[in-house]
PDB file of N, H, CA, C and O in Angstrom:
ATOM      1  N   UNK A   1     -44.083 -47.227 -16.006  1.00  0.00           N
ATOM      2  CA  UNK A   1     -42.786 -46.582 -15.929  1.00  0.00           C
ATOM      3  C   UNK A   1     -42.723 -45.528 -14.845  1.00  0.00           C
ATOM      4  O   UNK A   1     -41.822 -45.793 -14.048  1.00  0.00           O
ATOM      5  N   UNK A   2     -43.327 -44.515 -14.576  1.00  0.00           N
ATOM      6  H   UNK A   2     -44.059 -44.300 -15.223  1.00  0.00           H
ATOM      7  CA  UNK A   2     -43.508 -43.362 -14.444  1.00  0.00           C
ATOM      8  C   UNK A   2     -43.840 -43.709 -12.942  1.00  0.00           C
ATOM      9  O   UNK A   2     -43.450 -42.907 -12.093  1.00  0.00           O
ATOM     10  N   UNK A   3     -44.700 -45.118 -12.441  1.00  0.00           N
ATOM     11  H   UNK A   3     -45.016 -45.769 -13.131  1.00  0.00           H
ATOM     12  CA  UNK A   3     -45.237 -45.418 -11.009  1.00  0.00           C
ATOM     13  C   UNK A   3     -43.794 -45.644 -10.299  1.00  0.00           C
ATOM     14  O   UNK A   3     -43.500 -45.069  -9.251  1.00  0.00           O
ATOM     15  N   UNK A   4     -42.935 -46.529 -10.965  1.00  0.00           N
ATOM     16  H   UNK A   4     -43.174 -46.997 -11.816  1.00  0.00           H
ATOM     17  CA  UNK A   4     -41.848 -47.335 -10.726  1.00  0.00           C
ATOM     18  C   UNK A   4     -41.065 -46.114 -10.443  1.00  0.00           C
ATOM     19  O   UNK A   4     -40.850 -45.925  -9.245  1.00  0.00           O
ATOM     20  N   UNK A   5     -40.597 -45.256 -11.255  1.00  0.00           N
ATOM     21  H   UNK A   5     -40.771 -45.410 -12.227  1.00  0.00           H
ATOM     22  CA  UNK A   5     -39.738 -44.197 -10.815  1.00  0.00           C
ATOM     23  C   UNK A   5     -39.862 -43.552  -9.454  1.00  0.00           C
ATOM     24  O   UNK A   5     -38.889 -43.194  -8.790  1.00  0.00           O
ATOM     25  N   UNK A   6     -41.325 -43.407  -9.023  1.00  0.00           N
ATOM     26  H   UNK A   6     -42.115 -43.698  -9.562  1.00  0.00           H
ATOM     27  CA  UNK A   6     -41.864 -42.557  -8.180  1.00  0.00           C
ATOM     28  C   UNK A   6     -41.434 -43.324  -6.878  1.00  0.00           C
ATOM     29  O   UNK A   6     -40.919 -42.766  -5.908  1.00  0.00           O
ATOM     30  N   UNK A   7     -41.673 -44.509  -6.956  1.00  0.00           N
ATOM     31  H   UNK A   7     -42.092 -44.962  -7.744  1.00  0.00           H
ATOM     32  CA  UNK A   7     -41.459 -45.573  -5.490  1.00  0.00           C
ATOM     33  C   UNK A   7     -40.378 -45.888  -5.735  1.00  0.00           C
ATOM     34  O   UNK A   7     -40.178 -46.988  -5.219  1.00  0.00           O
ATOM     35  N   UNK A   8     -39.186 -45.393  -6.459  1.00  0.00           N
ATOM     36  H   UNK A   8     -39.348 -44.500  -6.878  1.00  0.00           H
ATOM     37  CA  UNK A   8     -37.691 -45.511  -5.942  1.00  0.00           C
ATOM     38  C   UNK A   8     -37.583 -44.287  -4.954  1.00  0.00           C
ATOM     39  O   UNK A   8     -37.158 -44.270  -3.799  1.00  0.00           O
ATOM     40  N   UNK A   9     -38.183 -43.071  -5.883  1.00  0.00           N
ATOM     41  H   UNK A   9     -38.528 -43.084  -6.822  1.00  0.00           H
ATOM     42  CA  UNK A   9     -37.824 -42.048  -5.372  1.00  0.00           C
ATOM     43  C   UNK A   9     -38.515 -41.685  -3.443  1.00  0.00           C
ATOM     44  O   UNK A   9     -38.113 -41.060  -2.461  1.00  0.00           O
ATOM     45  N   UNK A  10     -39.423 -42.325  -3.719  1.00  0.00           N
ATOM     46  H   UNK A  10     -39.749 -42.832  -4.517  1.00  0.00           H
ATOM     47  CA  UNK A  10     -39.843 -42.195  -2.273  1.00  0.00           C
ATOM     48  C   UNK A  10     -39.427 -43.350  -1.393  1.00  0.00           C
ATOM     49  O   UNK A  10     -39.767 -43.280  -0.212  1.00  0.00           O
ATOM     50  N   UNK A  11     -38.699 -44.468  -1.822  1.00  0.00           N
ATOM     51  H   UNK A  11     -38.423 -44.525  -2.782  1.00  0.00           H
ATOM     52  CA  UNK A  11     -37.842 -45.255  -0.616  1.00  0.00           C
ATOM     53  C   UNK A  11     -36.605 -44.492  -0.660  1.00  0.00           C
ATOM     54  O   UNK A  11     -35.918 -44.782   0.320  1.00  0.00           O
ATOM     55  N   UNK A  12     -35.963 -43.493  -1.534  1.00  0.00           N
ATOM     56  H   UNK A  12     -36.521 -43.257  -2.329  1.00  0.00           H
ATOM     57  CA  UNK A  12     -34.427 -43.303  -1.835  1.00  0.00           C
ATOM     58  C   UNK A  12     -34.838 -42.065  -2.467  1.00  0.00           C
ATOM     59  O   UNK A  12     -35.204 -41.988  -3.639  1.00  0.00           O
ATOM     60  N   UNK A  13     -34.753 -40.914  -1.495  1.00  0.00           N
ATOM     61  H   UNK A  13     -34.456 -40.977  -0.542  1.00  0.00           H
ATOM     62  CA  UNK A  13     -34.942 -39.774  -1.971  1.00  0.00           C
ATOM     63  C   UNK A  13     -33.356 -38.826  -2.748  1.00  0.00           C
ATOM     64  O   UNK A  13     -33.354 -37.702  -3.249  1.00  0.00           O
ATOM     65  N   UNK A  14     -32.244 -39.735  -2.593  1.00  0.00           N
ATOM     66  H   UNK A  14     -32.245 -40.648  -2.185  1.00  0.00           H
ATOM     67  CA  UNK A  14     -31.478 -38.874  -2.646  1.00  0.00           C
ATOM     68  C   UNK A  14     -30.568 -40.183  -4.233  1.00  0.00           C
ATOM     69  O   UNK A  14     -29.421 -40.425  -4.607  1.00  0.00           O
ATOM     70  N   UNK A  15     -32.139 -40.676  -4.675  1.00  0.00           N
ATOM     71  H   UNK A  15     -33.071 -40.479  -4.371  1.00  0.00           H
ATOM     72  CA  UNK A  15     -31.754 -41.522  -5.763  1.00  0.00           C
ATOM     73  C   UNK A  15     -31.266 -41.023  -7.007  1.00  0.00           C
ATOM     74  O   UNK A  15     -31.835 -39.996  -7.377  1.00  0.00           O
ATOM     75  N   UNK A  16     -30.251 -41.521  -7.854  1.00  0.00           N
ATOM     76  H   UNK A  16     -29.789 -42.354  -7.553  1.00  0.00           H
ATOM     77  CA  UNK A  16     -29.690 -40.389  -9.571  1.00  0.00           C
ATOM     78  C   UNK A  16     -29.406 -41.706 -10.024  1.00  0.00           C
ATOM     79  O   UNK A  16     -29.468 -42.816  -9.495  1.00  0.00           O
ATOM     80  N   UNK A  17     -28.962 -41.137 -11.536  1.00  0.00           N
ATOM     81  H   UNK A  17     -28.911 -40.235 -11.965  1.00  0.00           H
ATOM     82  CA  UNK A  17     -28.928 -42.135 -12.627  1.00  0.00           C
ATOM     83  C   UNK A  17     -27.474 -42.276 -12.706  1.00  0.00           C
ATOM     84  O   UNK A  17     -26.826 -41.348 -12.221  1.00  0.00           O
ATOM     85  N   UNK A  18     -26.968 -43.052 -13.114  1.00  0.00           N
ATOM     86  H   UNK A  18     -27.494 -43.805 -13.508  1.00  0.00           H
ATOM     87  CA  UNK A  18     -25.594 -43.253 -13.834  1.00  0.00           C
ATOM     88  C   UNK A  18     -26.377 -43.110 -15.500  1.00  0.00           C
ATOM     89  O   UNK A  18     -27.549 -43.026 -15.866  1.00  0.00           O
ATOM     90  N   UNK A  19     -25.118 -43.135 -16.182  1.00  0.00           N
ATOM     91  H   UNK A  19     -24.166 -43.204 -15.885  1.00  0.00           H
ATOM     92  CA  UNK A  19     -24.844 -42.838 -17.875  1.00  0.00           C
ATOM     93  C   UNK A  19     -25.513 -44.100 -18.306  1.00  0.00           C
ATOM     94  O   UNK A  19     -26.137 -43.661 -19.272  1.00  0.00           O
ATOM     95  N   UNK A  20     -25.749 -45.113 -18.259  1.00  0.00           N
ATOM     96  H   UNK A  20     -25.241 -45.469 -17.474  1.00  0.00           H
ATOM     97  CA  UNK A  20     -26.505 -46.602 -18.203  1.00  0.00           C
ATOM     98  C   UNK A  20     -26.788 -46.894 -17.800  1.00  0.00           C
ATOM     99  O   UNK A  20     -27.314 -46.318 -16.847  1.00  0.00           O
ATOM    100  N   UNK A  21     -26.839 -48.447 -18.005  1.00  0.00           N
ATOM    101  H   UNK A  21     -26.413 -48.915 -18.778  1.00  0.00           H
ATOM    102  CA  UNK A  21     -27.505 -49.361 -16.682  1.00  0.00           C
ATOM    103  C   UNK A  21     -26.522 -49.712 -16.134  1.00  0.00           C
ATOM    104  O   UNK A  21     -25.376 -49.512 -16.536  1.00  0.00           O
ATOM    105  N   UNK A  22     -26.888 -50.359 -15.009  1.00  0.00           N
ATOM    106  H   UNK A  22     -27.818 -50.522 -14.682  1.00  0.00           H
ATOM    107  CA  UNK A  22     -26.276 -50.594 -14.020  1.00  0.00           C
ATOM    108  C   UNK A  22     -24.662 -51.629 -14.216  1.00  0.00           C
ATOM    109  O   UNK A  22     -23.613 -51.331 -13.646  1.00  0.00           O
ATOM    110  N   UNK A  23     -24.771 -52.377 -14.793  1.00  0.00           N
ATOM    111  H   UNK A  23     -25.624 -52.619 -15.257  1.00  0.00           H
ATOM    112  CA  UNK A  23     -23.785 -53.311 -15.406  1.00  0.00           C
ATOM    113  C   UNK A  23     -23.409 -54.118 -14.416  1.00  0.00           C
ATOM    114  O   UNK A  23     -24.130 -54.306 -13.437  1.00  0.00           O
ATOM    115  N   UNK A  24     -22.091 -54.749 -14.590  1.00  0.00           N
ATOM    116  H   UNK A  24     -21.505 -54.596 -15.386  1.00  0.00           H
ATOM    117  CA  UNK A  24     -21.120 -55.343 -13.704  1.00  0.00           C
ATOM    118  C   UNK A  24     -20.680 -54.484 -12.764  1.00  0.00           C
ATOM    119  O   UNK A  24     -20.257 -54.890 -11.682  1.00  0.00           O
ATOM    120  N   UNK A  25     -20.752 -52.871 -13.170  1.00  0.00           N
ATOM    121  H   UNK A  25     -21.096 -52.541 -14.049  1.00  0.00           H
ATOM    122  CA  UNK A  25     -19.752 -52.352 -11.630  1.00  0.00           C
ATOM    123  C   UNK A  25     -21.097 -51.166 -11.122  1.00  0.00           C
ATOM    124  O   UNK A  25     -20.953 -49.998 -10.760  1.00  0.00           O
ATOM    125  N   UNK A  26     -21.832 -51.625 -11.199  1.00  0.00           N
ATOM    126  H   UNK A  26     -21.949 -52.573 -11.493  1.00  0.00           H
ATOM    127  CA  UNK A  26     -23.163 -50.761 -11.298  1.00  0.00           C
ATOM    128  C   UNK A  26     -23.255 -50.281  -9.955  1.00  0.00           C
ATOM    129  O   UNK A  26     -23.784 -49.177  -9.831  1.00  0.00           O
ATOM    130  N   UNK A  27     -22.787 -50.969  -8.725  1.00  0.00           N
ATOM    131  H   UNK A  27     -22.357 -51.867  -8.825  1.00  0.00           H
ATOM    132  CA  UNK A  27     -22.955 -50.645  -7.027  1.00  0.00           C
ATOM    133  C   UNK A  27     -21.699 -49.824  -7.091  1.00  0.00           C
ATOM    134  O   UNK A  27     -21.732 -48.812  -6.391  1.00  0.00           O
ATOM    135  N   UNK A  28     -20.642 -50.028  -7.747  1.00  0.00           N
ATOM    136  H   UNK A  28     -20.615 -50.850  -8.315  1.00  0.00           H
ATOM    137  CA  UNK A  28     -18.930 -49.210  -7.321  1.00  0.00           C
ATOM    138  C   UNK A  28     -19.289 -48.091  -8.284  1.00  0.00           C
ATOM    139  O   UNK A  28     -18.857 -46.975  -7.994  1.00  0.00           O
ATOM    140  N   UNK A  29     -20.157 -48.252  -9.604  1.00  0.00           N
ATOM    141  H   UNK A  29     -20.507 -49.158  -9.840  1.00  0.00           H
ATOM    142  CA  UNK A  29     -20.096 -47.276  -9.994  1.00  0.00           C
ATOM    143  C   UNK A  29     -20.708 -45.827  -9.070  1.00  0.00           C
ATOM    144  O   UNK A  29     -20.148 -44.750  -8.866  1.00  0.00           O
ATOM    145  N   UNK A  30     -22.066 -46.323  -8.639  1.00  0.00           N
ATOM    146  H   UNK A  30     -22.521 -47.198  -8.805  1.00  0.00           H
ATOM    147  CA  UNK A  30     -22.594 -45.341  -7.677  1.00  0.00           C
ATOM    148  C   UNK A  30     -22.172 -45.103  -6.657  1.00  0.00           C
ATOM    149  O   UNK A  30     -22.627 -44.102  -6.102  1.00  0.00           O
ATOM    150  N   UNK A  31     -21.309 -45.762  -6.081  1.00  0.00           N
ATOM    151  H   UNK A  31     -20.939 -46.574  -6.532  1.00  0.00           H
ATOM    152  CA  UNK A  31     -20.460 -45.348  -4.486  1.00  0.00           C
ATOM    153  C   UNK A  31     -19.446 -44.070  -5.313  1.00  0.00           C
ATOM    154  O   UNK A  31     -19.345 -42.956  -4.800  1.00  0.00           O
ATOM    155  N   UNK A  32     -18.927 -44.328  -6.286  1.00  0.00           N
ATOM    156  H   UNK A  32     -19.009 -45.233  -6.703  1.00  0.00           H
ATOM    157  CA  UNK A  32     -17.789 -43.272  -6.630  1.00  0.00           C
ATOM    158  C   UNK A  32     -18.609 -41.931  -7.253  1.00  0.00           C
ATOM    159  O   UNK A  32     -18.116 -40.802  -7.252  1.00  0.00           O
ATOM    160  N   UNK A  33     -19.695 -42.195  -7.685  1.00  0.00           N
ATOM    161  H   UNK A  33     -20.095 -43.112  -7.686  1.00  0.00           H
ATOM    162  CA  UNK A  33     -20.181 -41.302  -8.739  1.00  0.00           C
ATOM    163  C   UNK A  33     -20.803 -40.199  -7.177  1.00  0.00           C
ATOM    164  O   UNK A  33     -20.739 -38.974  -7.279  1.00  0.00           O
ATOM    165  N   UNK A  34     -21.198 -40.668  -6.240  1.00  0.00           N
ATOM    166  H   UNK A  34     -21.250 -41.664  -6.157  1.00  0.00           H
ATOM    167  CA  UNK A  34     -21.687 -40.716  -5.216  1.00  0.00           C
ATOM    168  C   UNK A  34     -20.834 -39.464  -4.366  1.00  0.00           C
ATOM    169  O   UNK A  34     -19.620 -39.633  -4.252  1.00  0.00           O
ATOM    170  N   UNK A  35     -21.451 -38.206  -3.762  1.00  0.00           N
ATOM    171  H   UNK A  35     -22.437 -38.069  -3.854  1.00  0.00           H
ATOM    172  CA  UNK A  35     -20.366 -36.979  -3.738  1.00  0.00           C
ATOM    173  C   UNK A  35     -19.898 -37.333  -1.833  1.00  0.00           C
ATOM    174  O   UNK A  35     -18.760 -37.122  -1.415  1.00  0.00           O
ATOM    175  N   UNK A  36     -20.723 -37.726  -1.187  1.00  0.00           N
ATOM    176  H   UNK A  36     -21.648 -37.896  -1.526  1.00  0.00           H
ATOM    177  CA  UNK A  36     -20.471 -38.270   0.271  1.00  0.00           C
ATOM    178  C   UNK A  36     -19.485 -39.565   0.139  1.00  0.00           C
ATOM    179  O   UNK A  36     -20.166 -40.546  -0.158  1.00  0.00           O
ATOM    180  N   UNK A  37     -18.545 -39.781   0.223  1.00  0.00           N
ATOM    181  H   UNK A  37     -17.991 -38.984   0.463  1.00  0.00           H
ATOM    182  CA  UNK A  37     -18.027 -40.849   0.235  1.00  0.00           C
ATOM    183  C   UNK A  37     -18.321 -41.547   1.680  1.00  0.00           C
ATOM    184  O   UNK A  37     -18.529 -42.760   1.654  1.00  0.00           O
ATOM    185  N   UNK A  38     -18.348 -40.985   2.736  1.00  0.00           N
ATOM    186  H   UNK A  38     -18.179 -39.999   2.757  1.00  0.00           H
ATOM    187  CA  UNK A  38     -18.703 -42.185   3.636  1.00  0.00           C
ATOM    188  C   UNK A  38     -20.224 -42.839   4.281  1.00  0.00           C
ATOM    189  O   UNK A  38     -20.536 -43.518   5.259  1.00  0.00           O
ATOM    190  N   UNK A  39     -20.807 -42.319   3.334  1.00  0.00           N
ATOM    191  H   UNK A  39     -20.553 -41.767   2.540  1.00  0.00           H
ATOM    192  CA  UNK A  39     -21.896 -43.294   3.009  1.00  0.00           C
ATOM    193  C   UNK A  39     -21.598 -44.486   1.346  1.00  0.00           C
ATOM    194  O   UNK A  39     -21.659 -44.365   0.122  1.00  0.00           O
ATOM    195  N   UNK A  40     -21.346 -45.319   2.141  1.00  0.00           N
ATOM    196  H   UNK A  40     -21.296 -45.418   3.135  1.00  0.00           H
ATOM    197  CA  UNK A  40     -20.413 -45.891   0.641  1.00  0.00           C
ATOM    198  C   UNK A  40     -21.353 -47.130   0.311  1.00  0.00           C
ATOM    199  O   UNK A  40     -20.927 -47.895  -0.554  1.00  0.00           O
ATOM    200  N   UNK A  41     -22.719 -47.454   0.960  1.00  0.00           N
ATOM    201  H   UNK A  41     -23.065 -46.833   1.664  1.00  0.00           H
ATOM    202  CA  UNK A  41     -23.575 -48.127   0.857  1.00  0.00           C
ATOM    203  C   UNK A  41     -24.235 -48.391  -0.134  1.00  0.00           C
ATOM    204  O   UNK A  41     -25.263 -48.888   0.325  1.00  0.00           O
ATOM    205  N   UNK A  42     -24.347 -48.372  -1.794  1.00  0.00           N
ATOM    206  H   UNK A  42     -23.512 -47.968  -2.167  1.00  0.00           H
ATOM    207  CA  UNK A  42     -25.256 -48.120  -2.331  1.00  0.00           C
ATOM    208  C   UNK A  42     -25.852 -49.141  -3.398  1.00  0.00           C
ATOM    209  O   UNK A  42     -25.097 -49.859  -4.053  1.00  0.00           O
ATOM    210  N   UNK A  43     -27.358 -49.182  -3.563  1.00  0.00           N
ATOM    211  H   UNK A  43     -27.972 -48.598  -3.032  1.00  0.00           H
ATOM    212  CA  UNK A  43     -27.329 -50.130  -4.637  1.00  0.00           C
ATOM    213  C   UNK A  43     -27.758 -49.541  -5.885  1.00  0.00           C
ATOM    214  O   UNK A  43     -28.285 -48.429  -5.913  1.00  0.00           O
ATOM    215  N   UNK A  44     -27.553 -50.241  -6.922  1.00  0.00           N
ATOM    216  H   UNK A  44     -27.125 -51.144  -6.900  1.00  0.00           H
ATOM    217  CA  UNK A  44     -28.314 -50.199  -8.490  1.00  0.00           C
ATOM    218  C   UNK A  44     -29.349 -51.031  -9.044  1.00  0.00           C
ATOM    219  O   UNK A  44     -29.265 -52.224  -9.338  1.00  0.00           O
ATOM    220  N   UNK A  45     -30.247 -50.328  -9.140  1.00  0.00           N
ATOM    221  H   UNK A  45     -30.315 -49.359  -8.901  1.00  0.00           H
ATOM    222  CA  UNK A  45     -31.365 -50.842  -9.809  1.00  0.00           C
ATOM    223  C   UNK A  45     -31.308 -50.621 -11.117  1.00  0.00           C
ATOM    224  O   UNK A  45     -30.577 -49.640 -11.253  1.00  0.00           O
ATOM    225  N   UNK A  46     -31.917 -51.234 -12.838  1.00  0.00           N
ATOM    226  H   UNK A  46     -32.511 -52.031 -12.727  1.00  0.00           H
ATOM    227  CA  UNK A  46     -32.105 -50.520 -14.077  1.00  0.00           C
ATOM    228  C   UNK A  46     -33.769 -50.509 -13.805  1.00  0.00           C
ATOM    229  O   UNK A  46     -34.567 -51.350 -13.390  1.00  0.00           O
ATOM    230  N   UNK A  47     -33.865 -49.159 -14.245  1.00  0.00           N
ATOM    231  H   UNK A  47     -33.217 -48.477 -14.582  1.00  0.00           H
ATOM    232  CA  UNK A  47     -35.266 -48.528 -14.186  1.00  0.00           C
ATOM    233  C   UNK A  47     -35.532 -48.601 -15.310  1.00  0.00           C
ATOM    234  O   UNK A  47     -34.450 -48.016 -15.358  1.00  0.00           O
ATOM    235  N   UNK A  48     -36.020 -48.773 -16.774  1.00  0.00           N
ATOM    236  H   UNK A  48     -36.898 -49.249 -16.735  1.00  0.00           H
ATOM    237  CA  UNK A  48     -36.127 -48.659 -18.117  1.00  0.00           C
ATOM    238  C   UNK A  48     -34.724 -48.648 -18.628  1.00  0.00           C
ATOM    239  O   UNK A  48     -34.216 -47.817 -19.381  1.00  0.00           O
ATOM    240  N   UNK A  49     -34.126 -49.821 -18.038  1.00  0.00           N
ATOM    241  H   UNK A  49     -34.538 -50.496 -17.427  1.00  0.00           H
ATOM    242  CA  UNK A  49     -32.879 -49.277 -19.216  1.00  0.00           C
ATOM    243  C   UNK A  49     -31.520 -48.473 -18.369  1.00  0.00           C
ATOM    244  O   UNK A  49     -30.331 -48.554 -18.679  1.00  0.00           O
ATOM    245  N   UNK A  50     -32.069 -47.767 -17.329  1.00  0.00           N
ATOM    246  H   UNK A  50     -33.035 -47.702 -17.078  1.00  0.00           H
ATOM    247  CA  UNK A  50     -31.263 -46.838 -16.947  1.00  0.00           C
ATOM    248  C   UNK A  50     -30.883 -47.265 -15.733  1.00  0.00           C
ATOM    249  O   UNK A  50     -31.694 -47.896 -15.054  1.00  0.00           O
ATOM    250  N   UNK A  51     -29.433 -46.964 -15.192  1.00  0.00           N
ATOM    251  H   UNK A  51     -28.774 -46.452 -15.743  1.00  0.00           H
ATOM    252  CA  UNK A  51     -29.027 -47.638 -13.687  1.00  0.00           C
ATOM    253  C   UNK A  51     -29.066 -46.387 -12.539  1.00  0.00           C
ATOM    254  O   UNK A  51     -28.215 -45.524 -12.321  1.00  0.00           O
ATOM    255  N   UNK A  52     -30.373 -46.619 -11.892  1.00  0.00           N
ATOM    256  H   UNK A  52     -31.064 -47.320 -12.069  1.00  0.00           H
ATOM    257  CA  UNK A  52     -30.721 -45.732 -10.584  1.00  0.00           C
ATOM    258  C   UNK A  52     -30.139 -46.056  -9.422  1.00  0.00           C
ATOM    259  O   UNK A  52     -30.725 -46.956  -8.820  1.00  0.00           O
ATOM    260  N   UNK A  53     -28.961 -45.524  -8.787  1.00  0.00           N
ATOM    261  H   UNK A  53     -28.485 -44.793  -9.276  1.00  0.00           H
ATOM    262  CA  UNK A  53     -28.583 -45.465  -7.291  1.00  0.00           C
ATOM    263  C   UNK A  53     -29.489 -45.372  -6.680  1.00  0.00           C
ATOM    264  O   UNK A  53     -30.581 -45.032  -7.135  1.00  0.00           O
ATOM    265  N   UNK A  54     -29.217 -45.703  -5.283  1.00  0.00           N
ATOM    266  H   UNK A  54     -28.330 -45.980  -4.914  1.00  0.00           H
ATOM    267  CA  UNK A  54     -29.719 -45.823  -4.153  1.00  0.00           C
ATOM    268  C   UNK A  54     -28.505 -45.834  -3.093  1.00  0.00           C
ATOM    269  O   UNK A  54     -28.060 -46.908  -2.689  1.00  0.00           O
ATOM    270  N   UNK A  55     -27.938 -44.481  -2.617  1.00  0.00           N
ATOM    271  H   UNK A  55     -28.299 -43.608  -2.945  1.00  0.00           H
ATOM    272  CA  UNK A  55     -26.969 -44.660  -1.511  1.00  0.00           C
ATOM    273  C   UNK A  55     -27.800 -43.898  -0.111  1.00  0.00           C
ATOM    274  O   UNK A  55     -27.254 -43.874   0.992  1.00  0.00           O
TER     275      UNK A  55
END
């Protein structure tokens, strides 16, 4: 668990969670949740359960 977290965080340092996993709107969720809007690039991974951005 704990390795996996670490090597998001060091490809995607500026990586956060949404409230779940990632779902169906799991990429729009993190572009909006996301405070830069014109970096609107982002993906979702579920890390344990949980949906980690990557913008």
């Amino acid at each position: 668990g704990q390795e996996v977290k670490a090597n998001v965080r060091k490809r995607c340092p500026n990586s956060f969670t949404l409230g779940g996993d990632c779902g169906i709107s799991g990429k729009s969720a993190c572009v909006s949740s996301y405070k830069n809007k014109k970096k609107s690039d982002c993906s979702c991974r579920n890390i344990e359960g949980v949906g980690t951005c990557c913008c």
